[in-house]
N, C-alpha and C positions, 0 to 999 in steps of 0.2 A: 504494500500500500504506500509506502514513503518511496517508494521507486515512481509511484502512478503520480500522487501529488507533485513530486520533483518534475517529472517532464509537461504536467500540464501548466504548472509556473512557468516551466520553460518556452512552452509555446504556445502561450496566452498573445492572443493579438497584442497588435499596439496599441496603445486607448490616447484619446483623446485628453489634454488636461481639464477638467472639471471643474470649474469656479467653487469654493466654499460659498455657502448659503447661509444667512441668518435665519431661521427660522421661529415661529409660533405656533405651538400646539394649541388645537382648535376643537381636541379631543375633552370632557370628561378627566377619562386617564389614557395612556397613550403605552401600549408594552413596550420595553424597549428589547429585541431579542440578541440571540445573541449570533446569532447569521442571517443573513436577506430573506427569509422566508418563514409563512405561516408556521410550517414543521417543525422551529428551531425552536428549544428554549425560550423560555421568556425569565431574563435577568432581574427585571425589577419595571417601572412605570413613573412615566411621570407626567406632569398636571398640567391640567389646560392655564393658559398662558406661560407656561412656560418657556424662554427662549434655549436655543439650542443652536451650535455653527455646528452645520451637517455639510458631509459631501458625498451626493448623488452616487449610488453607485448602480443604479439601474432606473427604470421609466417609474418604478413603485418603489424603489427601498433608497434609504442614504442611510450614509453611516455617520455615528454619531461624535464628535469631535471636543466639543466644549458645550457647557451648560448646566452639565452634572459628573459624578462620578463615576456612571455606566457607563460600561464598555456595549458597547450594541450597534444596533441596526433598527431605524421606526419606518415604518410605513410612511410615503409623501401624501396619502390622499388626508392625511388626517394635522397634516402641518399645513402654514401656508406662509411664501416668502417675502419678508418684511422688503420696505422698499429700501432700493441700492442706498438713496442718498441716508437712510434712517440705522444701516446695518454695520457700518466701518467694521469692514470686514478685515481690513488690512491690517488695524490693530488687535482682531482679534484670532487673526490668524495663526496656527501657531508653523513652525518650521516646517518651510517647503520640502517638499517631498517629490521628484518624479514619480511621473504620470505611472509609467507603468512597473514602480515600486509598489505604489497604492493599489494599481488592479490584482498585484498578486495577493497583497496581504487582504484586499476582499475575498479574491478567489479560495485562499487556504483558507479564512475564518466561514467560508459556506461550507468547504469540502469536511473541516473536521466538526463544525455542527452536523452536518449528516453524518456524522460517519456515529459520534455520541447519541444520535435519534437512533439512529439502528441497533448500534447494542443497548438502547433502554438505559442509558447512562444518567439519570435524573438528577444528579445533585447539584446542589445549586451553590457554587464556591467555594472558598475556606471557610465563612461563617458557619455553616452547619458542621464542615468537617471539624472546624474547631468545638462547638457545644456538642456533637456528641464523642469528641473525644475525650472533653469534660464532666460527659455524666455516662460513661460508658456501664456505671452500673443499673441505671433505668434507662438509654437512651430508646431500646428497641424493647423494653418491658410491656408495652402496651399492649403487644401483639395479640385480636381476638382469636379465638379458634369457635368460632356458632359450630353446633350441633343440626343434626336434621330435628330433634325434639324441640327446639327454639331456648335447649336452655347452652350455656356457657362454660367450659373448659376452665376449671380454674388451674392457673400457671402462677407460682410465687414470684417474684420478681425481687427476690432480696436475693444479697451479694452481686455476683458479677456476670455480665452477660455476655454468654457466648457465641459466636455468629454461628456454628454449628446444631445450635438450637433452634431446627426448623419446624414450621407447621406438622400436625399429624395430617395422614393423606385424605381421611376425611374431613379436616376443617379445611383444607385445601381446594376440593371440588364444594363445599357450602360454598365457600366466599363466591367461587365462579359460576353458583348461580344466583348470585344477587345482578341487577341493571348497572349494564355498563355507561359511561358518561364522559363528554371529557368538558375539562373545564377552563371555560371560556373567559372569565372575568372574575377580579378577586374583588368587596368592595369595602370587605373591613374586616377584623381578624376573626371574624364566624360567622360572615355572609359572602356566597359566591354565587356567581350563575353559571349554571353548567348547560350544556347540549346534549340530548338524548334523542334520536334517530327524528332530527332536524327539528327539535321544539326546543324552545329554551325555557329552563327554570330556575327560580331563585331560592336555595337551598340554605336553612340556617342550620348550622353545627349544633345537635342535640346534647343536651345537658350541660352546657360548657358556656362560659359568658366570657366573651373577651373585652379589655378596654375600646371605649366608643372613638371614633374620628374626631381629635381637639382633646381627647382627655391622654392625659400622661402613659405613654409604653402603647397607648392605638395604634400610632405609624408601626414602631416596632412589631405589634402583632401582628400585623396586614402582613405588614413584609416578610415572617415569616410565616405565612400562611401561603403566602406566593412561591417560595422557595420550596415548601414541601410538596404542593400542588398546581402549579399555575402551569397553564396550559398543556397537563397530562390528561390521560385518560385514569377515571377513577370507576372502584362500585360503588354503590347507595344502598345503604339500610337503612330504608323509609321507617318513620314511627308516628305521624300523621303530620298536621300543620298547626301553625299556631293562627293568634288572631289577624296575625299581618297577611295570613295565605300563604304565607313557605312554606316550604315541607324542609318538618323537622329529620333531619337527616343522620345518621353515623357514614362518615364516606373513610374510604377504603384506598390505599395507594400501594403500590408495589414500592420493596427498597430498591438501591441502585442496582443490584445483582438479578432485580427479579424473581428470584425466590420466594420471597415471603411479603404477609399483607400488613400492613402497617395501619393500625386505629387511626386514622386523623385526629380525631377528638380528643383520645387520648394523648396523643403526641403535644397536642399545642397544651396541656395543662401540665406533663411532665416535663418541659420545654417553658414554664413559667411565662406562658402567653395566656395563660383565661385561667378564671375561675370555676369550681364544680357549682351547676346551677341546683343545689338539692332540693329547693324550692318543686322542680318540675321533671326528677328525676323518676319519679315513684313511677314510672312504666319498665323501668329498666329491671331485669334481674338482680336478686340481692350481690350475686359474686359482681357485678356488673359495678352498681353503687358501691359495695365495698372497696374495690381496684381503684375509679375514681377518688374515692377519698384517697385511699394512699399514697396516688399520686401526686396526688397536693399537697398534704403532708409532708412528703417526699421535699416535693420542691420547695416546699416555704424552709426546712432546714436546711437544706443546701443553698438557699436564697439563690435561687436559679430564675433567672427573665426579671420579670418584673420586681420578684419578693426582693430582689437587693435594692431597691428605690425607698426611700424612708416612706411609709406610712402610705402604701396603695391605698385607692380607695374603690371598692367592689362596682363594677358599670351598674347594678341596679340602683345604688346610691348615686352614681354620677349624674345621672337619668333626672333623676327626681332631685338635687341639691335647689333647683331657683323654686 
C-alpha cells in the first residue's frame, strides 16, 4: 500500500495554484472531517459565523487552514466567501507552499482517511487514546451483553481491564439484532440525530443527563460524544420517548478493532461526561441501574471529566436555576 500511495503522489497531475479563501460558515454547525469526503471521519465542528482561511481542494471540499485548531476538510456548499476587499488574505496567509506540494498532501490525507474507513479504525485522536489510557480500569467496563430473555449479563468491572475480555457469542448476535443507524449530527452531549433506512430521528441518551449548551463541561460533553460516535454507524435500544418526542434511546458502537459493542450511555458517565438520570431510570433492569450507579461513583472518585471542576452543578438544576 505505501508503494501504491508513493506513485500516485508521484503522478498526480499538475494543479493549478489555488487562491486561499476567507470564508463564513453559514451552517448551524459545520463537520469538519478529516478527508474531502462524506465517508471520512468527522474531527470535530464548528459554528455558524465562524471564519475560517480555506483552500479549495475540489468543486465541494477545501481544506481547512486557519480559524481553528482542526485539522480537516468542510464542505463549500455550507461556507460562503467573504468579499476580497473584506478578507486580507495576505496577512492571513500562512507560508507558501507549491501548488503541487498541497495537491499531494490532499491527495495522501483522502487516500489514508479511506484506507482508516475501511479497517473501521474509529478513534478519534490522542484525546481519547489518552482518557482511556487513564482509566484503563473502567475504560471499556460498560460493555452490555442483552440476553434473548430481555434481562442483562452481569460483568464486574472492578480491577483491571482486559482487551481479551470479549463479548459471549450470544450477546454478540443480541446486539446485531437491534436497528442499525448511522449518525448524522451531534447536538449536545445526549442529543443526536441519527439516519435509519432514509428517515431521520432525534434520539436522546436514556438515563444519562449531560451538561446543557452554555453550562460548564457542555462543549466538552458534545465533543466527546462526537469522538465516540459522530458520523459512525451505531445500534439502538429503543425504550420509548419522552415528552419532547425523542426516542429515549441506549445506542451501541463498535470499539476500534471491531470486536466488541460499547454502551454509549454508559461510556459518557464512566468518561465523566453526564450524570445517572435515576429520577427516570426505573424501566431499566436492577443489574442495569446498579452498573450505572457505579459508574458514577467510579468516576466522581477518580474525578474523571467533569467531577475534577469545583462544584458541578446537575443539568436538571441548571435547567430550572432562573
Amino acid at each position: 500500500m505505501r508503494r501504491v500511495i508513493v506513485a500516485l503522489l508521484a503522478g498526480s497531475i499538475s494543479a493549478v495554484a489555488v487562491a486561499d479563501q476567507l470564508v463564513e460558515v453559514t451552517a448551524e454547525r459545520l463537520n469538519v472531517r478529516a478527508a474531502p469526503s462524506t465517508d471520512a471521519e468527522i474531527v470535530g465542528q464548528v459554528n455558524k459565523h465562524d471564519q475560517l482561511v480555506v483552500r479549495p481542494v475540489s468543486d465541494s471540499w477545501a481544506q481547512v487552514l486557519r480559524g481553528t485548531e482542526l485539522n480537516g476538510f468542510v464542505s463549500t456548499r455550507y461556507v460562503k466567501v467573504l468579499e476580497r476587499a473584506d478578507t486580507r488574505i495576505d496577512r492571513l496567509k500562512p507560508t507558501e507552499t507549491s501548488a503541487s506540494a498541497l495537491v499531494a498532501v490532499a491527495l495522501l490525507s483522502f487516500l489514508v482517511g479511506v484506507l482508516l474507513f475501511r479497517r473501521r479504525n474509529k478513534k478519534f485522536g490522542d484525546g481519547r487514546s489518552e482518557l482511556v489510557a487513564r482509566n484503563t480500569e473502567m475504560a471499556d467496563a460498560s460493555l452490555t451483553k442483552p440476553q434473548r430473555n430481555g434481562t442483562h449479563v452481569r460483568r464486574s468491572f472492578e480491577g483491571t481491564y482486559k482487551s481479551s475480555d470479549l463479548y459471549e457469542i450470544e450477546g454478540r448476535k443480541e446486539i446485531h439484532h437491534l436497528q442499525m443507524a448511522k449518525v448524522e449530527y451531534v447536538i449536545d452531549g445526549d442529543t443526536v440525530i441519527v439516519s435509519r433506512t432514509g428517515i431521520r430521528t432525534k434520539i436522546r441518551l436514556d438515563s444519562v443527563d449531560c451538561p446543557e449548551n452554555g453550562q460548564p463541561w457542555g462543549d466538552i460533553a458534545a465533543a466527546g460524544l462526537i469522538k465516540m460516535i459522530g458520523g459512525r454507524k451505531v445500534r439502538l435500544e429503543e425504550h420509548g420517548e419522552d415528552h419532547h418526542g425523542r426516542s429515549l434511546t441506549t445506542i451501541y458502537v463498535q470499539d476500534g478493532r471491531g470486536s466488541e459493542w460499547l454502551n454509549v450511555n454508559e461510556q459518557m458517565v464512566v468518561k465523566g461526561h453526564a450524570w445517572v438520570m435515576r429520577k427516570y431510570y426505573d424501566h431499566l433492569s436492577k443489574t442495569r441501574k446498579e452498573k450505572l450507579n457505579r459508574l458514577e461513583r467510579w468516576a466522581r472518585t477518580k474525578k474523571v471529566g467533569l467531577w475534577q471542576t469545583p462544584n458541578p452543578i446537575p443539568p436538571w438544576k441548571w435547567r430550572n436555576k432562573d
